[in-house]
C-alpha positions as CSV (number, residue, x, y, z in Angstrom):
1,X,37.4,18.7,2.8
2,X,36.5,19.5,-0.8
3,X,35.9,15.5,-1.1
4,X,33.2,15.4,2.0
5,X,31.6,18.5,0.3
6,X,31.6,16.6,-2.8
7,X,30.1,13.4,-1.8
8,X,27.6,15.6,0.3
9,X,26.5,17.6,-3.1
10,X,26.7,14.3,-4.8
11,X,24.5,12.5,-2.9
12,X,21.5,15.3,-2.2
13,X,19.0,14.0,-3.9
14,X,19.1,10.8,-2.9
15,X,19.3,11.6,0.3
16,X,16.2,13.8,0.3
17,X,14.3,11.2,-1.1
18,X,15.1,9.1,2.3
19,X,13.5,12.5,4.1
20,X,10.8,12.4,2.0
21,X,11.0,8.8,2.8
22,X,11.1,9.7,6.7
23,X,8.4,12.4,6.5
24,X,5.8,9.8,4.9
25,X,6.8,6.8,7.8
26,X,6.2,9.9,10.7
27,X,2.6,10.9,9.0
28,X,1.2,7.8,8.4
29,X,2.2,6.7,11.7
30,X,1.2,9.7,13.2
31,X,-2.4,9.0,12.1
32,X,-2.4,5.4,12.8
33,X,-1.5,6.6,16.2
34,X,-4.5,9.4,16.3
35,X,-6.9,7.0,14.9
36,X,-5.9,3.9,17.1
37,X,-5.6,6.2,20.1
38,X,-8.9,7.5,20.1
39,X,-10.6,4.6,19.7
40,X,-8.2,3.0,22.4
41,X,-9.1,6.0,24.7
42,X,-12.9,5.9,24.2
43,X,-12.7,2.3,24.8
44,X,-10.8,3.0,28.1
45,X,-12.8,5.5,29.3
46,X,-16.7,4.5,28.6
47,X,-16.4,1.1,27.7
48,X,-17.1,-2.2,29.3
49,X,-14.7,-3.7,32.0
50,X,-13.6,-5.9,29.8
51,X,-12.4,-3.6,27.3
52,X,-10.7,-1.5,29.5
53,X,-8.6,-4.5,30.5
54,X,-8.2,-5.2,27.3
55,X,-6.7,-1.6,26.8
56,X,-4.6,-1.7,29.7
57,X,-2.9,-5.1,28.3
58,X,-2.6,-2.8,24.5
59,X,-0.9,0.0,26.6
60,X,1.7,-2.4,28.2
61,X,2.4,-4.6,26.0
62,X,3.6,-1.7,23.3
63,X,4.8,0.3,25.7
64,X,7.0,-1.9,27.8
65,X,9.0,-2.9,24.8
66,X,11.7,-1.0,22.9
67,X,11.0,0.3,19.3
68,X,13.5,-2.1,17.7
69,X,12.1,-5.4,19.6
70,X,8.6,-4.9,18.4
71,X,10.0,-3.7,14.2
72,X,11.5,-7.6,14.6
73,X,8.6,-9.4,16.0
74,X,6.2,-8.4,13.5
75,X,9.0,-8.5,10.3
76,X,10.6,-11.6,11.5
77,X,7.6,-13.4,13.1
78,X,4.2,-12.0,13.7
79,X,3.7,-10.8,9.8
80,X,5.4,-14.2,7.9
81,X,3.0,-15.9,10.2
82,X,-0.2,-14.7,8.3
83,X,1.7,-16.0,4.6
84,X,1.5,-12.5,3.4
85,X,4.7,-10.5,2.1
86,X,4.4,-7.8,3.5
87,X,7.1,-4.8,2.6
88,X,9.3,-3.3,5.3
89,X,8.0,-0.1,4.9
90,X,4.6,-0.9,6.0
91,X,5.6,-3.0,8.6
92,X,7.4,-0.3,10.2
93,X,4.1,2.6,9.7
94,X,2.2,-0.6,11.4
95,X,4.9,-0.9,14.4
96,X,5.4,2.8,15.0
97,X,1.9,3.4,14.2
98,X,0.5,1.2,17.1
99,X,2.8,1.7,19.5
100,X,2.1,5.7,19.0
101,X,-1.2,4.6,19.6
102,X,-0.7,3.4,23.0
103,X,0.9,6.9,24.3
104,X,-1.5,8.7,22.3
105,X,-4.3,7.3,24.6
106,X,-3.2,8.0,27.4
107,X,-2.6,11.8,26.6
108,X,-6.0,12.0,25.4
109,X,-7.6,10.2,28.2
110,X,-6.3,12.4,30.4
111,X,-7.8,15.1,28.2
112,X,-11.3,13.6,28.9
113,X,-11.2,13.2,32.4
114,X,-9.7,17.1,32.5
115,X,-13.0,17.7,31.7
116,X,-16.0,18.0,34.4
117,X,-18.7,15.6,34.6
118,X,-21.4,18.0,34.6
119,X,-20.6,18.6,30.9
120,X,-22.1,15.1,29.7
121,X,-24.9,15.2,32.2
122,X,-26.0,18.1,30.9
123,X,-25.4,16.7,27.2
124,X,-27.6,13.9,28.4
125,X,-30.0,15.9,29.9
126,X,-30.8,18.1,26.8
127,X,-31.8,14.5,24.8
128,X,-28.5,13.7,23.9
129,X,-27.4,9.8,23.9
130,X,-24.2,8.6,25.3
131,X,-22.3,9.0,21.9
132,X,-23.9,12.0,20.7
133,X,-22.4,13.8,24.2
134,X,-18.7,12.2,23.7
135,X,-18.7,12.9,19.7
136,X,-20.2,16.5,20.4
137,X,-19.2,18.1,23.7
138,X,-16.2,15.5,24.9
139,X,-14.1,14.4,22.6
140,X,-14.0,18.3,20.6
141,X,-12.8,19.5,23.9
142,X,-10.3,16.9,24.8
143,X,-8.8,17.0,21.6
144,X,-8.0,20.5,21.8
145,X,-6.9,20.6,25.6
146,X,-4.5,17.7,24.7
147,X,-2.5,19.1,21.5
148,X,0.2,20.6,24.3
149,X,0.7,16.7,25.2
150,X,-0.1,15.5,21.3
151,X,2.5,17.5,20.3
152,X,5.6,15.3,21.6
153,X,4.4,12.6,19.7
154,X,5.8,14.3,16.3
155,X,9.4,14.6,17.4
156,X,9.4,11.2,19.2
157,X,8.1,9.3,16.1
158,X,10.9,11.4,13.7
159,X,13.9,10.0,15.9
160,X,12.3,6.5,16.2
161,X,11.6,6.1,12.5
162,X,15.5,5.9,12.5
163,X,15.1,2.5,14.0
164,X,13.3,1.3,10.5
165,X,16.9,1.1,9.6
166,X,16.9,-2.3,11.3
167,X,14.4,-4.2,8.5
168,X,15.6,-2.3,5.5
169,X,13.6,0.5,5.6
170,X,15.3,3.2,3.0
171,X,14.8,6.7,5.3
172,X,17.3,8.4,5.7
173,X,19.7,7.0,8.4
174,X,20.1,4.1,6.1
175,X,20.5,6.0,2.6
176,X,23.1,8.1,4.6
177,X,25.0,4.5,6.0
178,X,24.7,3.3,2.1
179,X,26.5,6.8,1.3
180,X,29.1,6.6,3.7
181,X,30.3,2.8,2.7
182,X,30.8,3.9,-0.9
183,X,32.3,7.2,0.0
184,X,34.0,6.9,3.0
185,X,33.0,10.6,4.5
186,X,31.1,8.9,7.6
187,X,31.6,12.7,9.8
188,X,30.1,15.3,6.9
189,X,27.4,12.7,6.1
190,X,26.2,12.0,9.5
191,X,26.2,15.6,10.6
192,X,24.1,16.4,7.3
193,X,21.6,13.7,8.4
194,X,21.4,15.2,11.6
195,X,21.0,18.6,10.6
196,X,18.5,17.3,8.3
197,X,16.6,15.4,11.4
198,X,16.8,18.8,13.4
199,X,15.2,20.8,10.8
200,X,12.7,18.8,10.0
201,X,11.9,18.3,14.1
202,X,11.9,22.4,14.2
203,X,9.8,23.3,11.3
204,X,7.3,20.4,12.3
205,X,6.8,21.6,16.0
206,X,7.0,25.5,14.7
207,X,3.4,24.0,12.7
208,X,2.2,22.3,15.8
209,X,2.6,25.2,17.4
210,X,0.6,27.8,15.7
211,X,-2.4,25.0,15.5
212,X,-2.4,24.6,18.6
213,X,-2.3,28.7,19.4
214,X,-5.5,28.4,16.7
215,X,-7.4,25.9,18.0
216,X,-6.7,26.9,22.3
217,X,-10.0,27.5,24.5
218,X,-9.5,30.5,25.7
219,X,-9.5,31.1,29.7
220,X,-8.6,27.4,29.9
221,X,-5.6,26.9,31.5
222,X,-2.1,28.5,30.5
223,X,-3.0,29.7,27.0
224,X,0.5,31.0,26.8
225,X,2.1,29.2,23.8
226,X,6.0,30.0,23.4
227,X,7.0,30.8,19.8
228,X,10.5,29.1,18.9
């Protein structure tokens, strides 16, 4: 026992770094996703036929295929393809990011069509072009009405950025594998990364949480946000 605390003590810091590691692959992703998704939304919402086809094909494609086929594809295939080098780390925000994207949408175009037509006639109606009413009266609302939805995309990109372990990605499943083959303590280390995953998924949703308490419209809805 005192050799799994050891190895445990011993190898803290480099273990946080593969959090810290972690916490920087679920942000960036997180905003690729918000970014992407929006635009993905608006596109399948108000734009042309086309690009709502085009949308629909995004959504499938990314979301009919598991996290670790798509990290391959684009490391193995998709990325050497353009003659570029590009480093795992970046192919996995890429991966994550776009495929968060595609779920993203769909939460916040149900957001938009929550919301009652009369609100961009009467955008429209007080001199107010097509994008001024989205950028001003829509997409303010929707974003707030989704954050219940948004929410679940936090904890579902922390347990898939495990999969980065796959190209070589140092977070912190793979610093904690790297421990365990030079220690030998697989049971202490793996419960100390998932300890580390659990706090990090409960002090991330406790933030979401009181955001989304901030930023509710009252009388919309259940406004009722449980405190954990």
């Amino acid at each position: 026992m005192s050799e799994a605390l050891s190895a445990v003590i011993t190898s803290a810091p480099y273990l946080l770094e593969g959090m810290g590691v972690t916490l920087a692959l679920v942000a960036i992703s997180l905003l690729i996703g918000f970014l992407c998704g929006i635009a993905l939304t608006l596109g399948q919402v108000y734009g042309p036929r086309f690009v709502k086809r085009l949308v629909d094909v995004y959504v499938w494609f990314f979301r009919g295929l598991p996290n670790i086929v798509l990290l391959f594809l684009f490391y193995f295939a998709l990325f050497p393809m353009t003659g570029f080098d590009v480093p795992a780390f970046a192919v996995a925000v890429v991966v994550l990011g776009l495929r968060s994207a595609a779920y993203q949408s769909q939460i916040f175009r149900g957001a938009i069509e929550s919301i009652a037509d009369g609100q961009m006639l009467a955008a429209r109606s007080l001199g107010m072009t097509r994008w001024q009413s989205i950028r001003t009266v829509i997409l303010p609302q929707a974003l707030r009405l989704s954050l219940p939805g948004w929410s679940n995309e936090y904890p579902v990109l922390l347990t898939d950025s495990a999969v980065a372990y796959v190209i070589g990605v140092a977070e912190l499943l793979t610093r904690t594998a790297q421990v365990i083959s030079k220690t030998g303590e697989p049971m202490v280390l793996y419960l100390t990364c998932a300890v580390i995953f659990i706090l990090l998924n409960y002090g991330g949703m406790m933030v979401i949480q009181r955001v989304e308490k901030k930023v509710r419209i009252p009388g919309f809805g259940n406004n009722e946000v449980t405190e954990t």
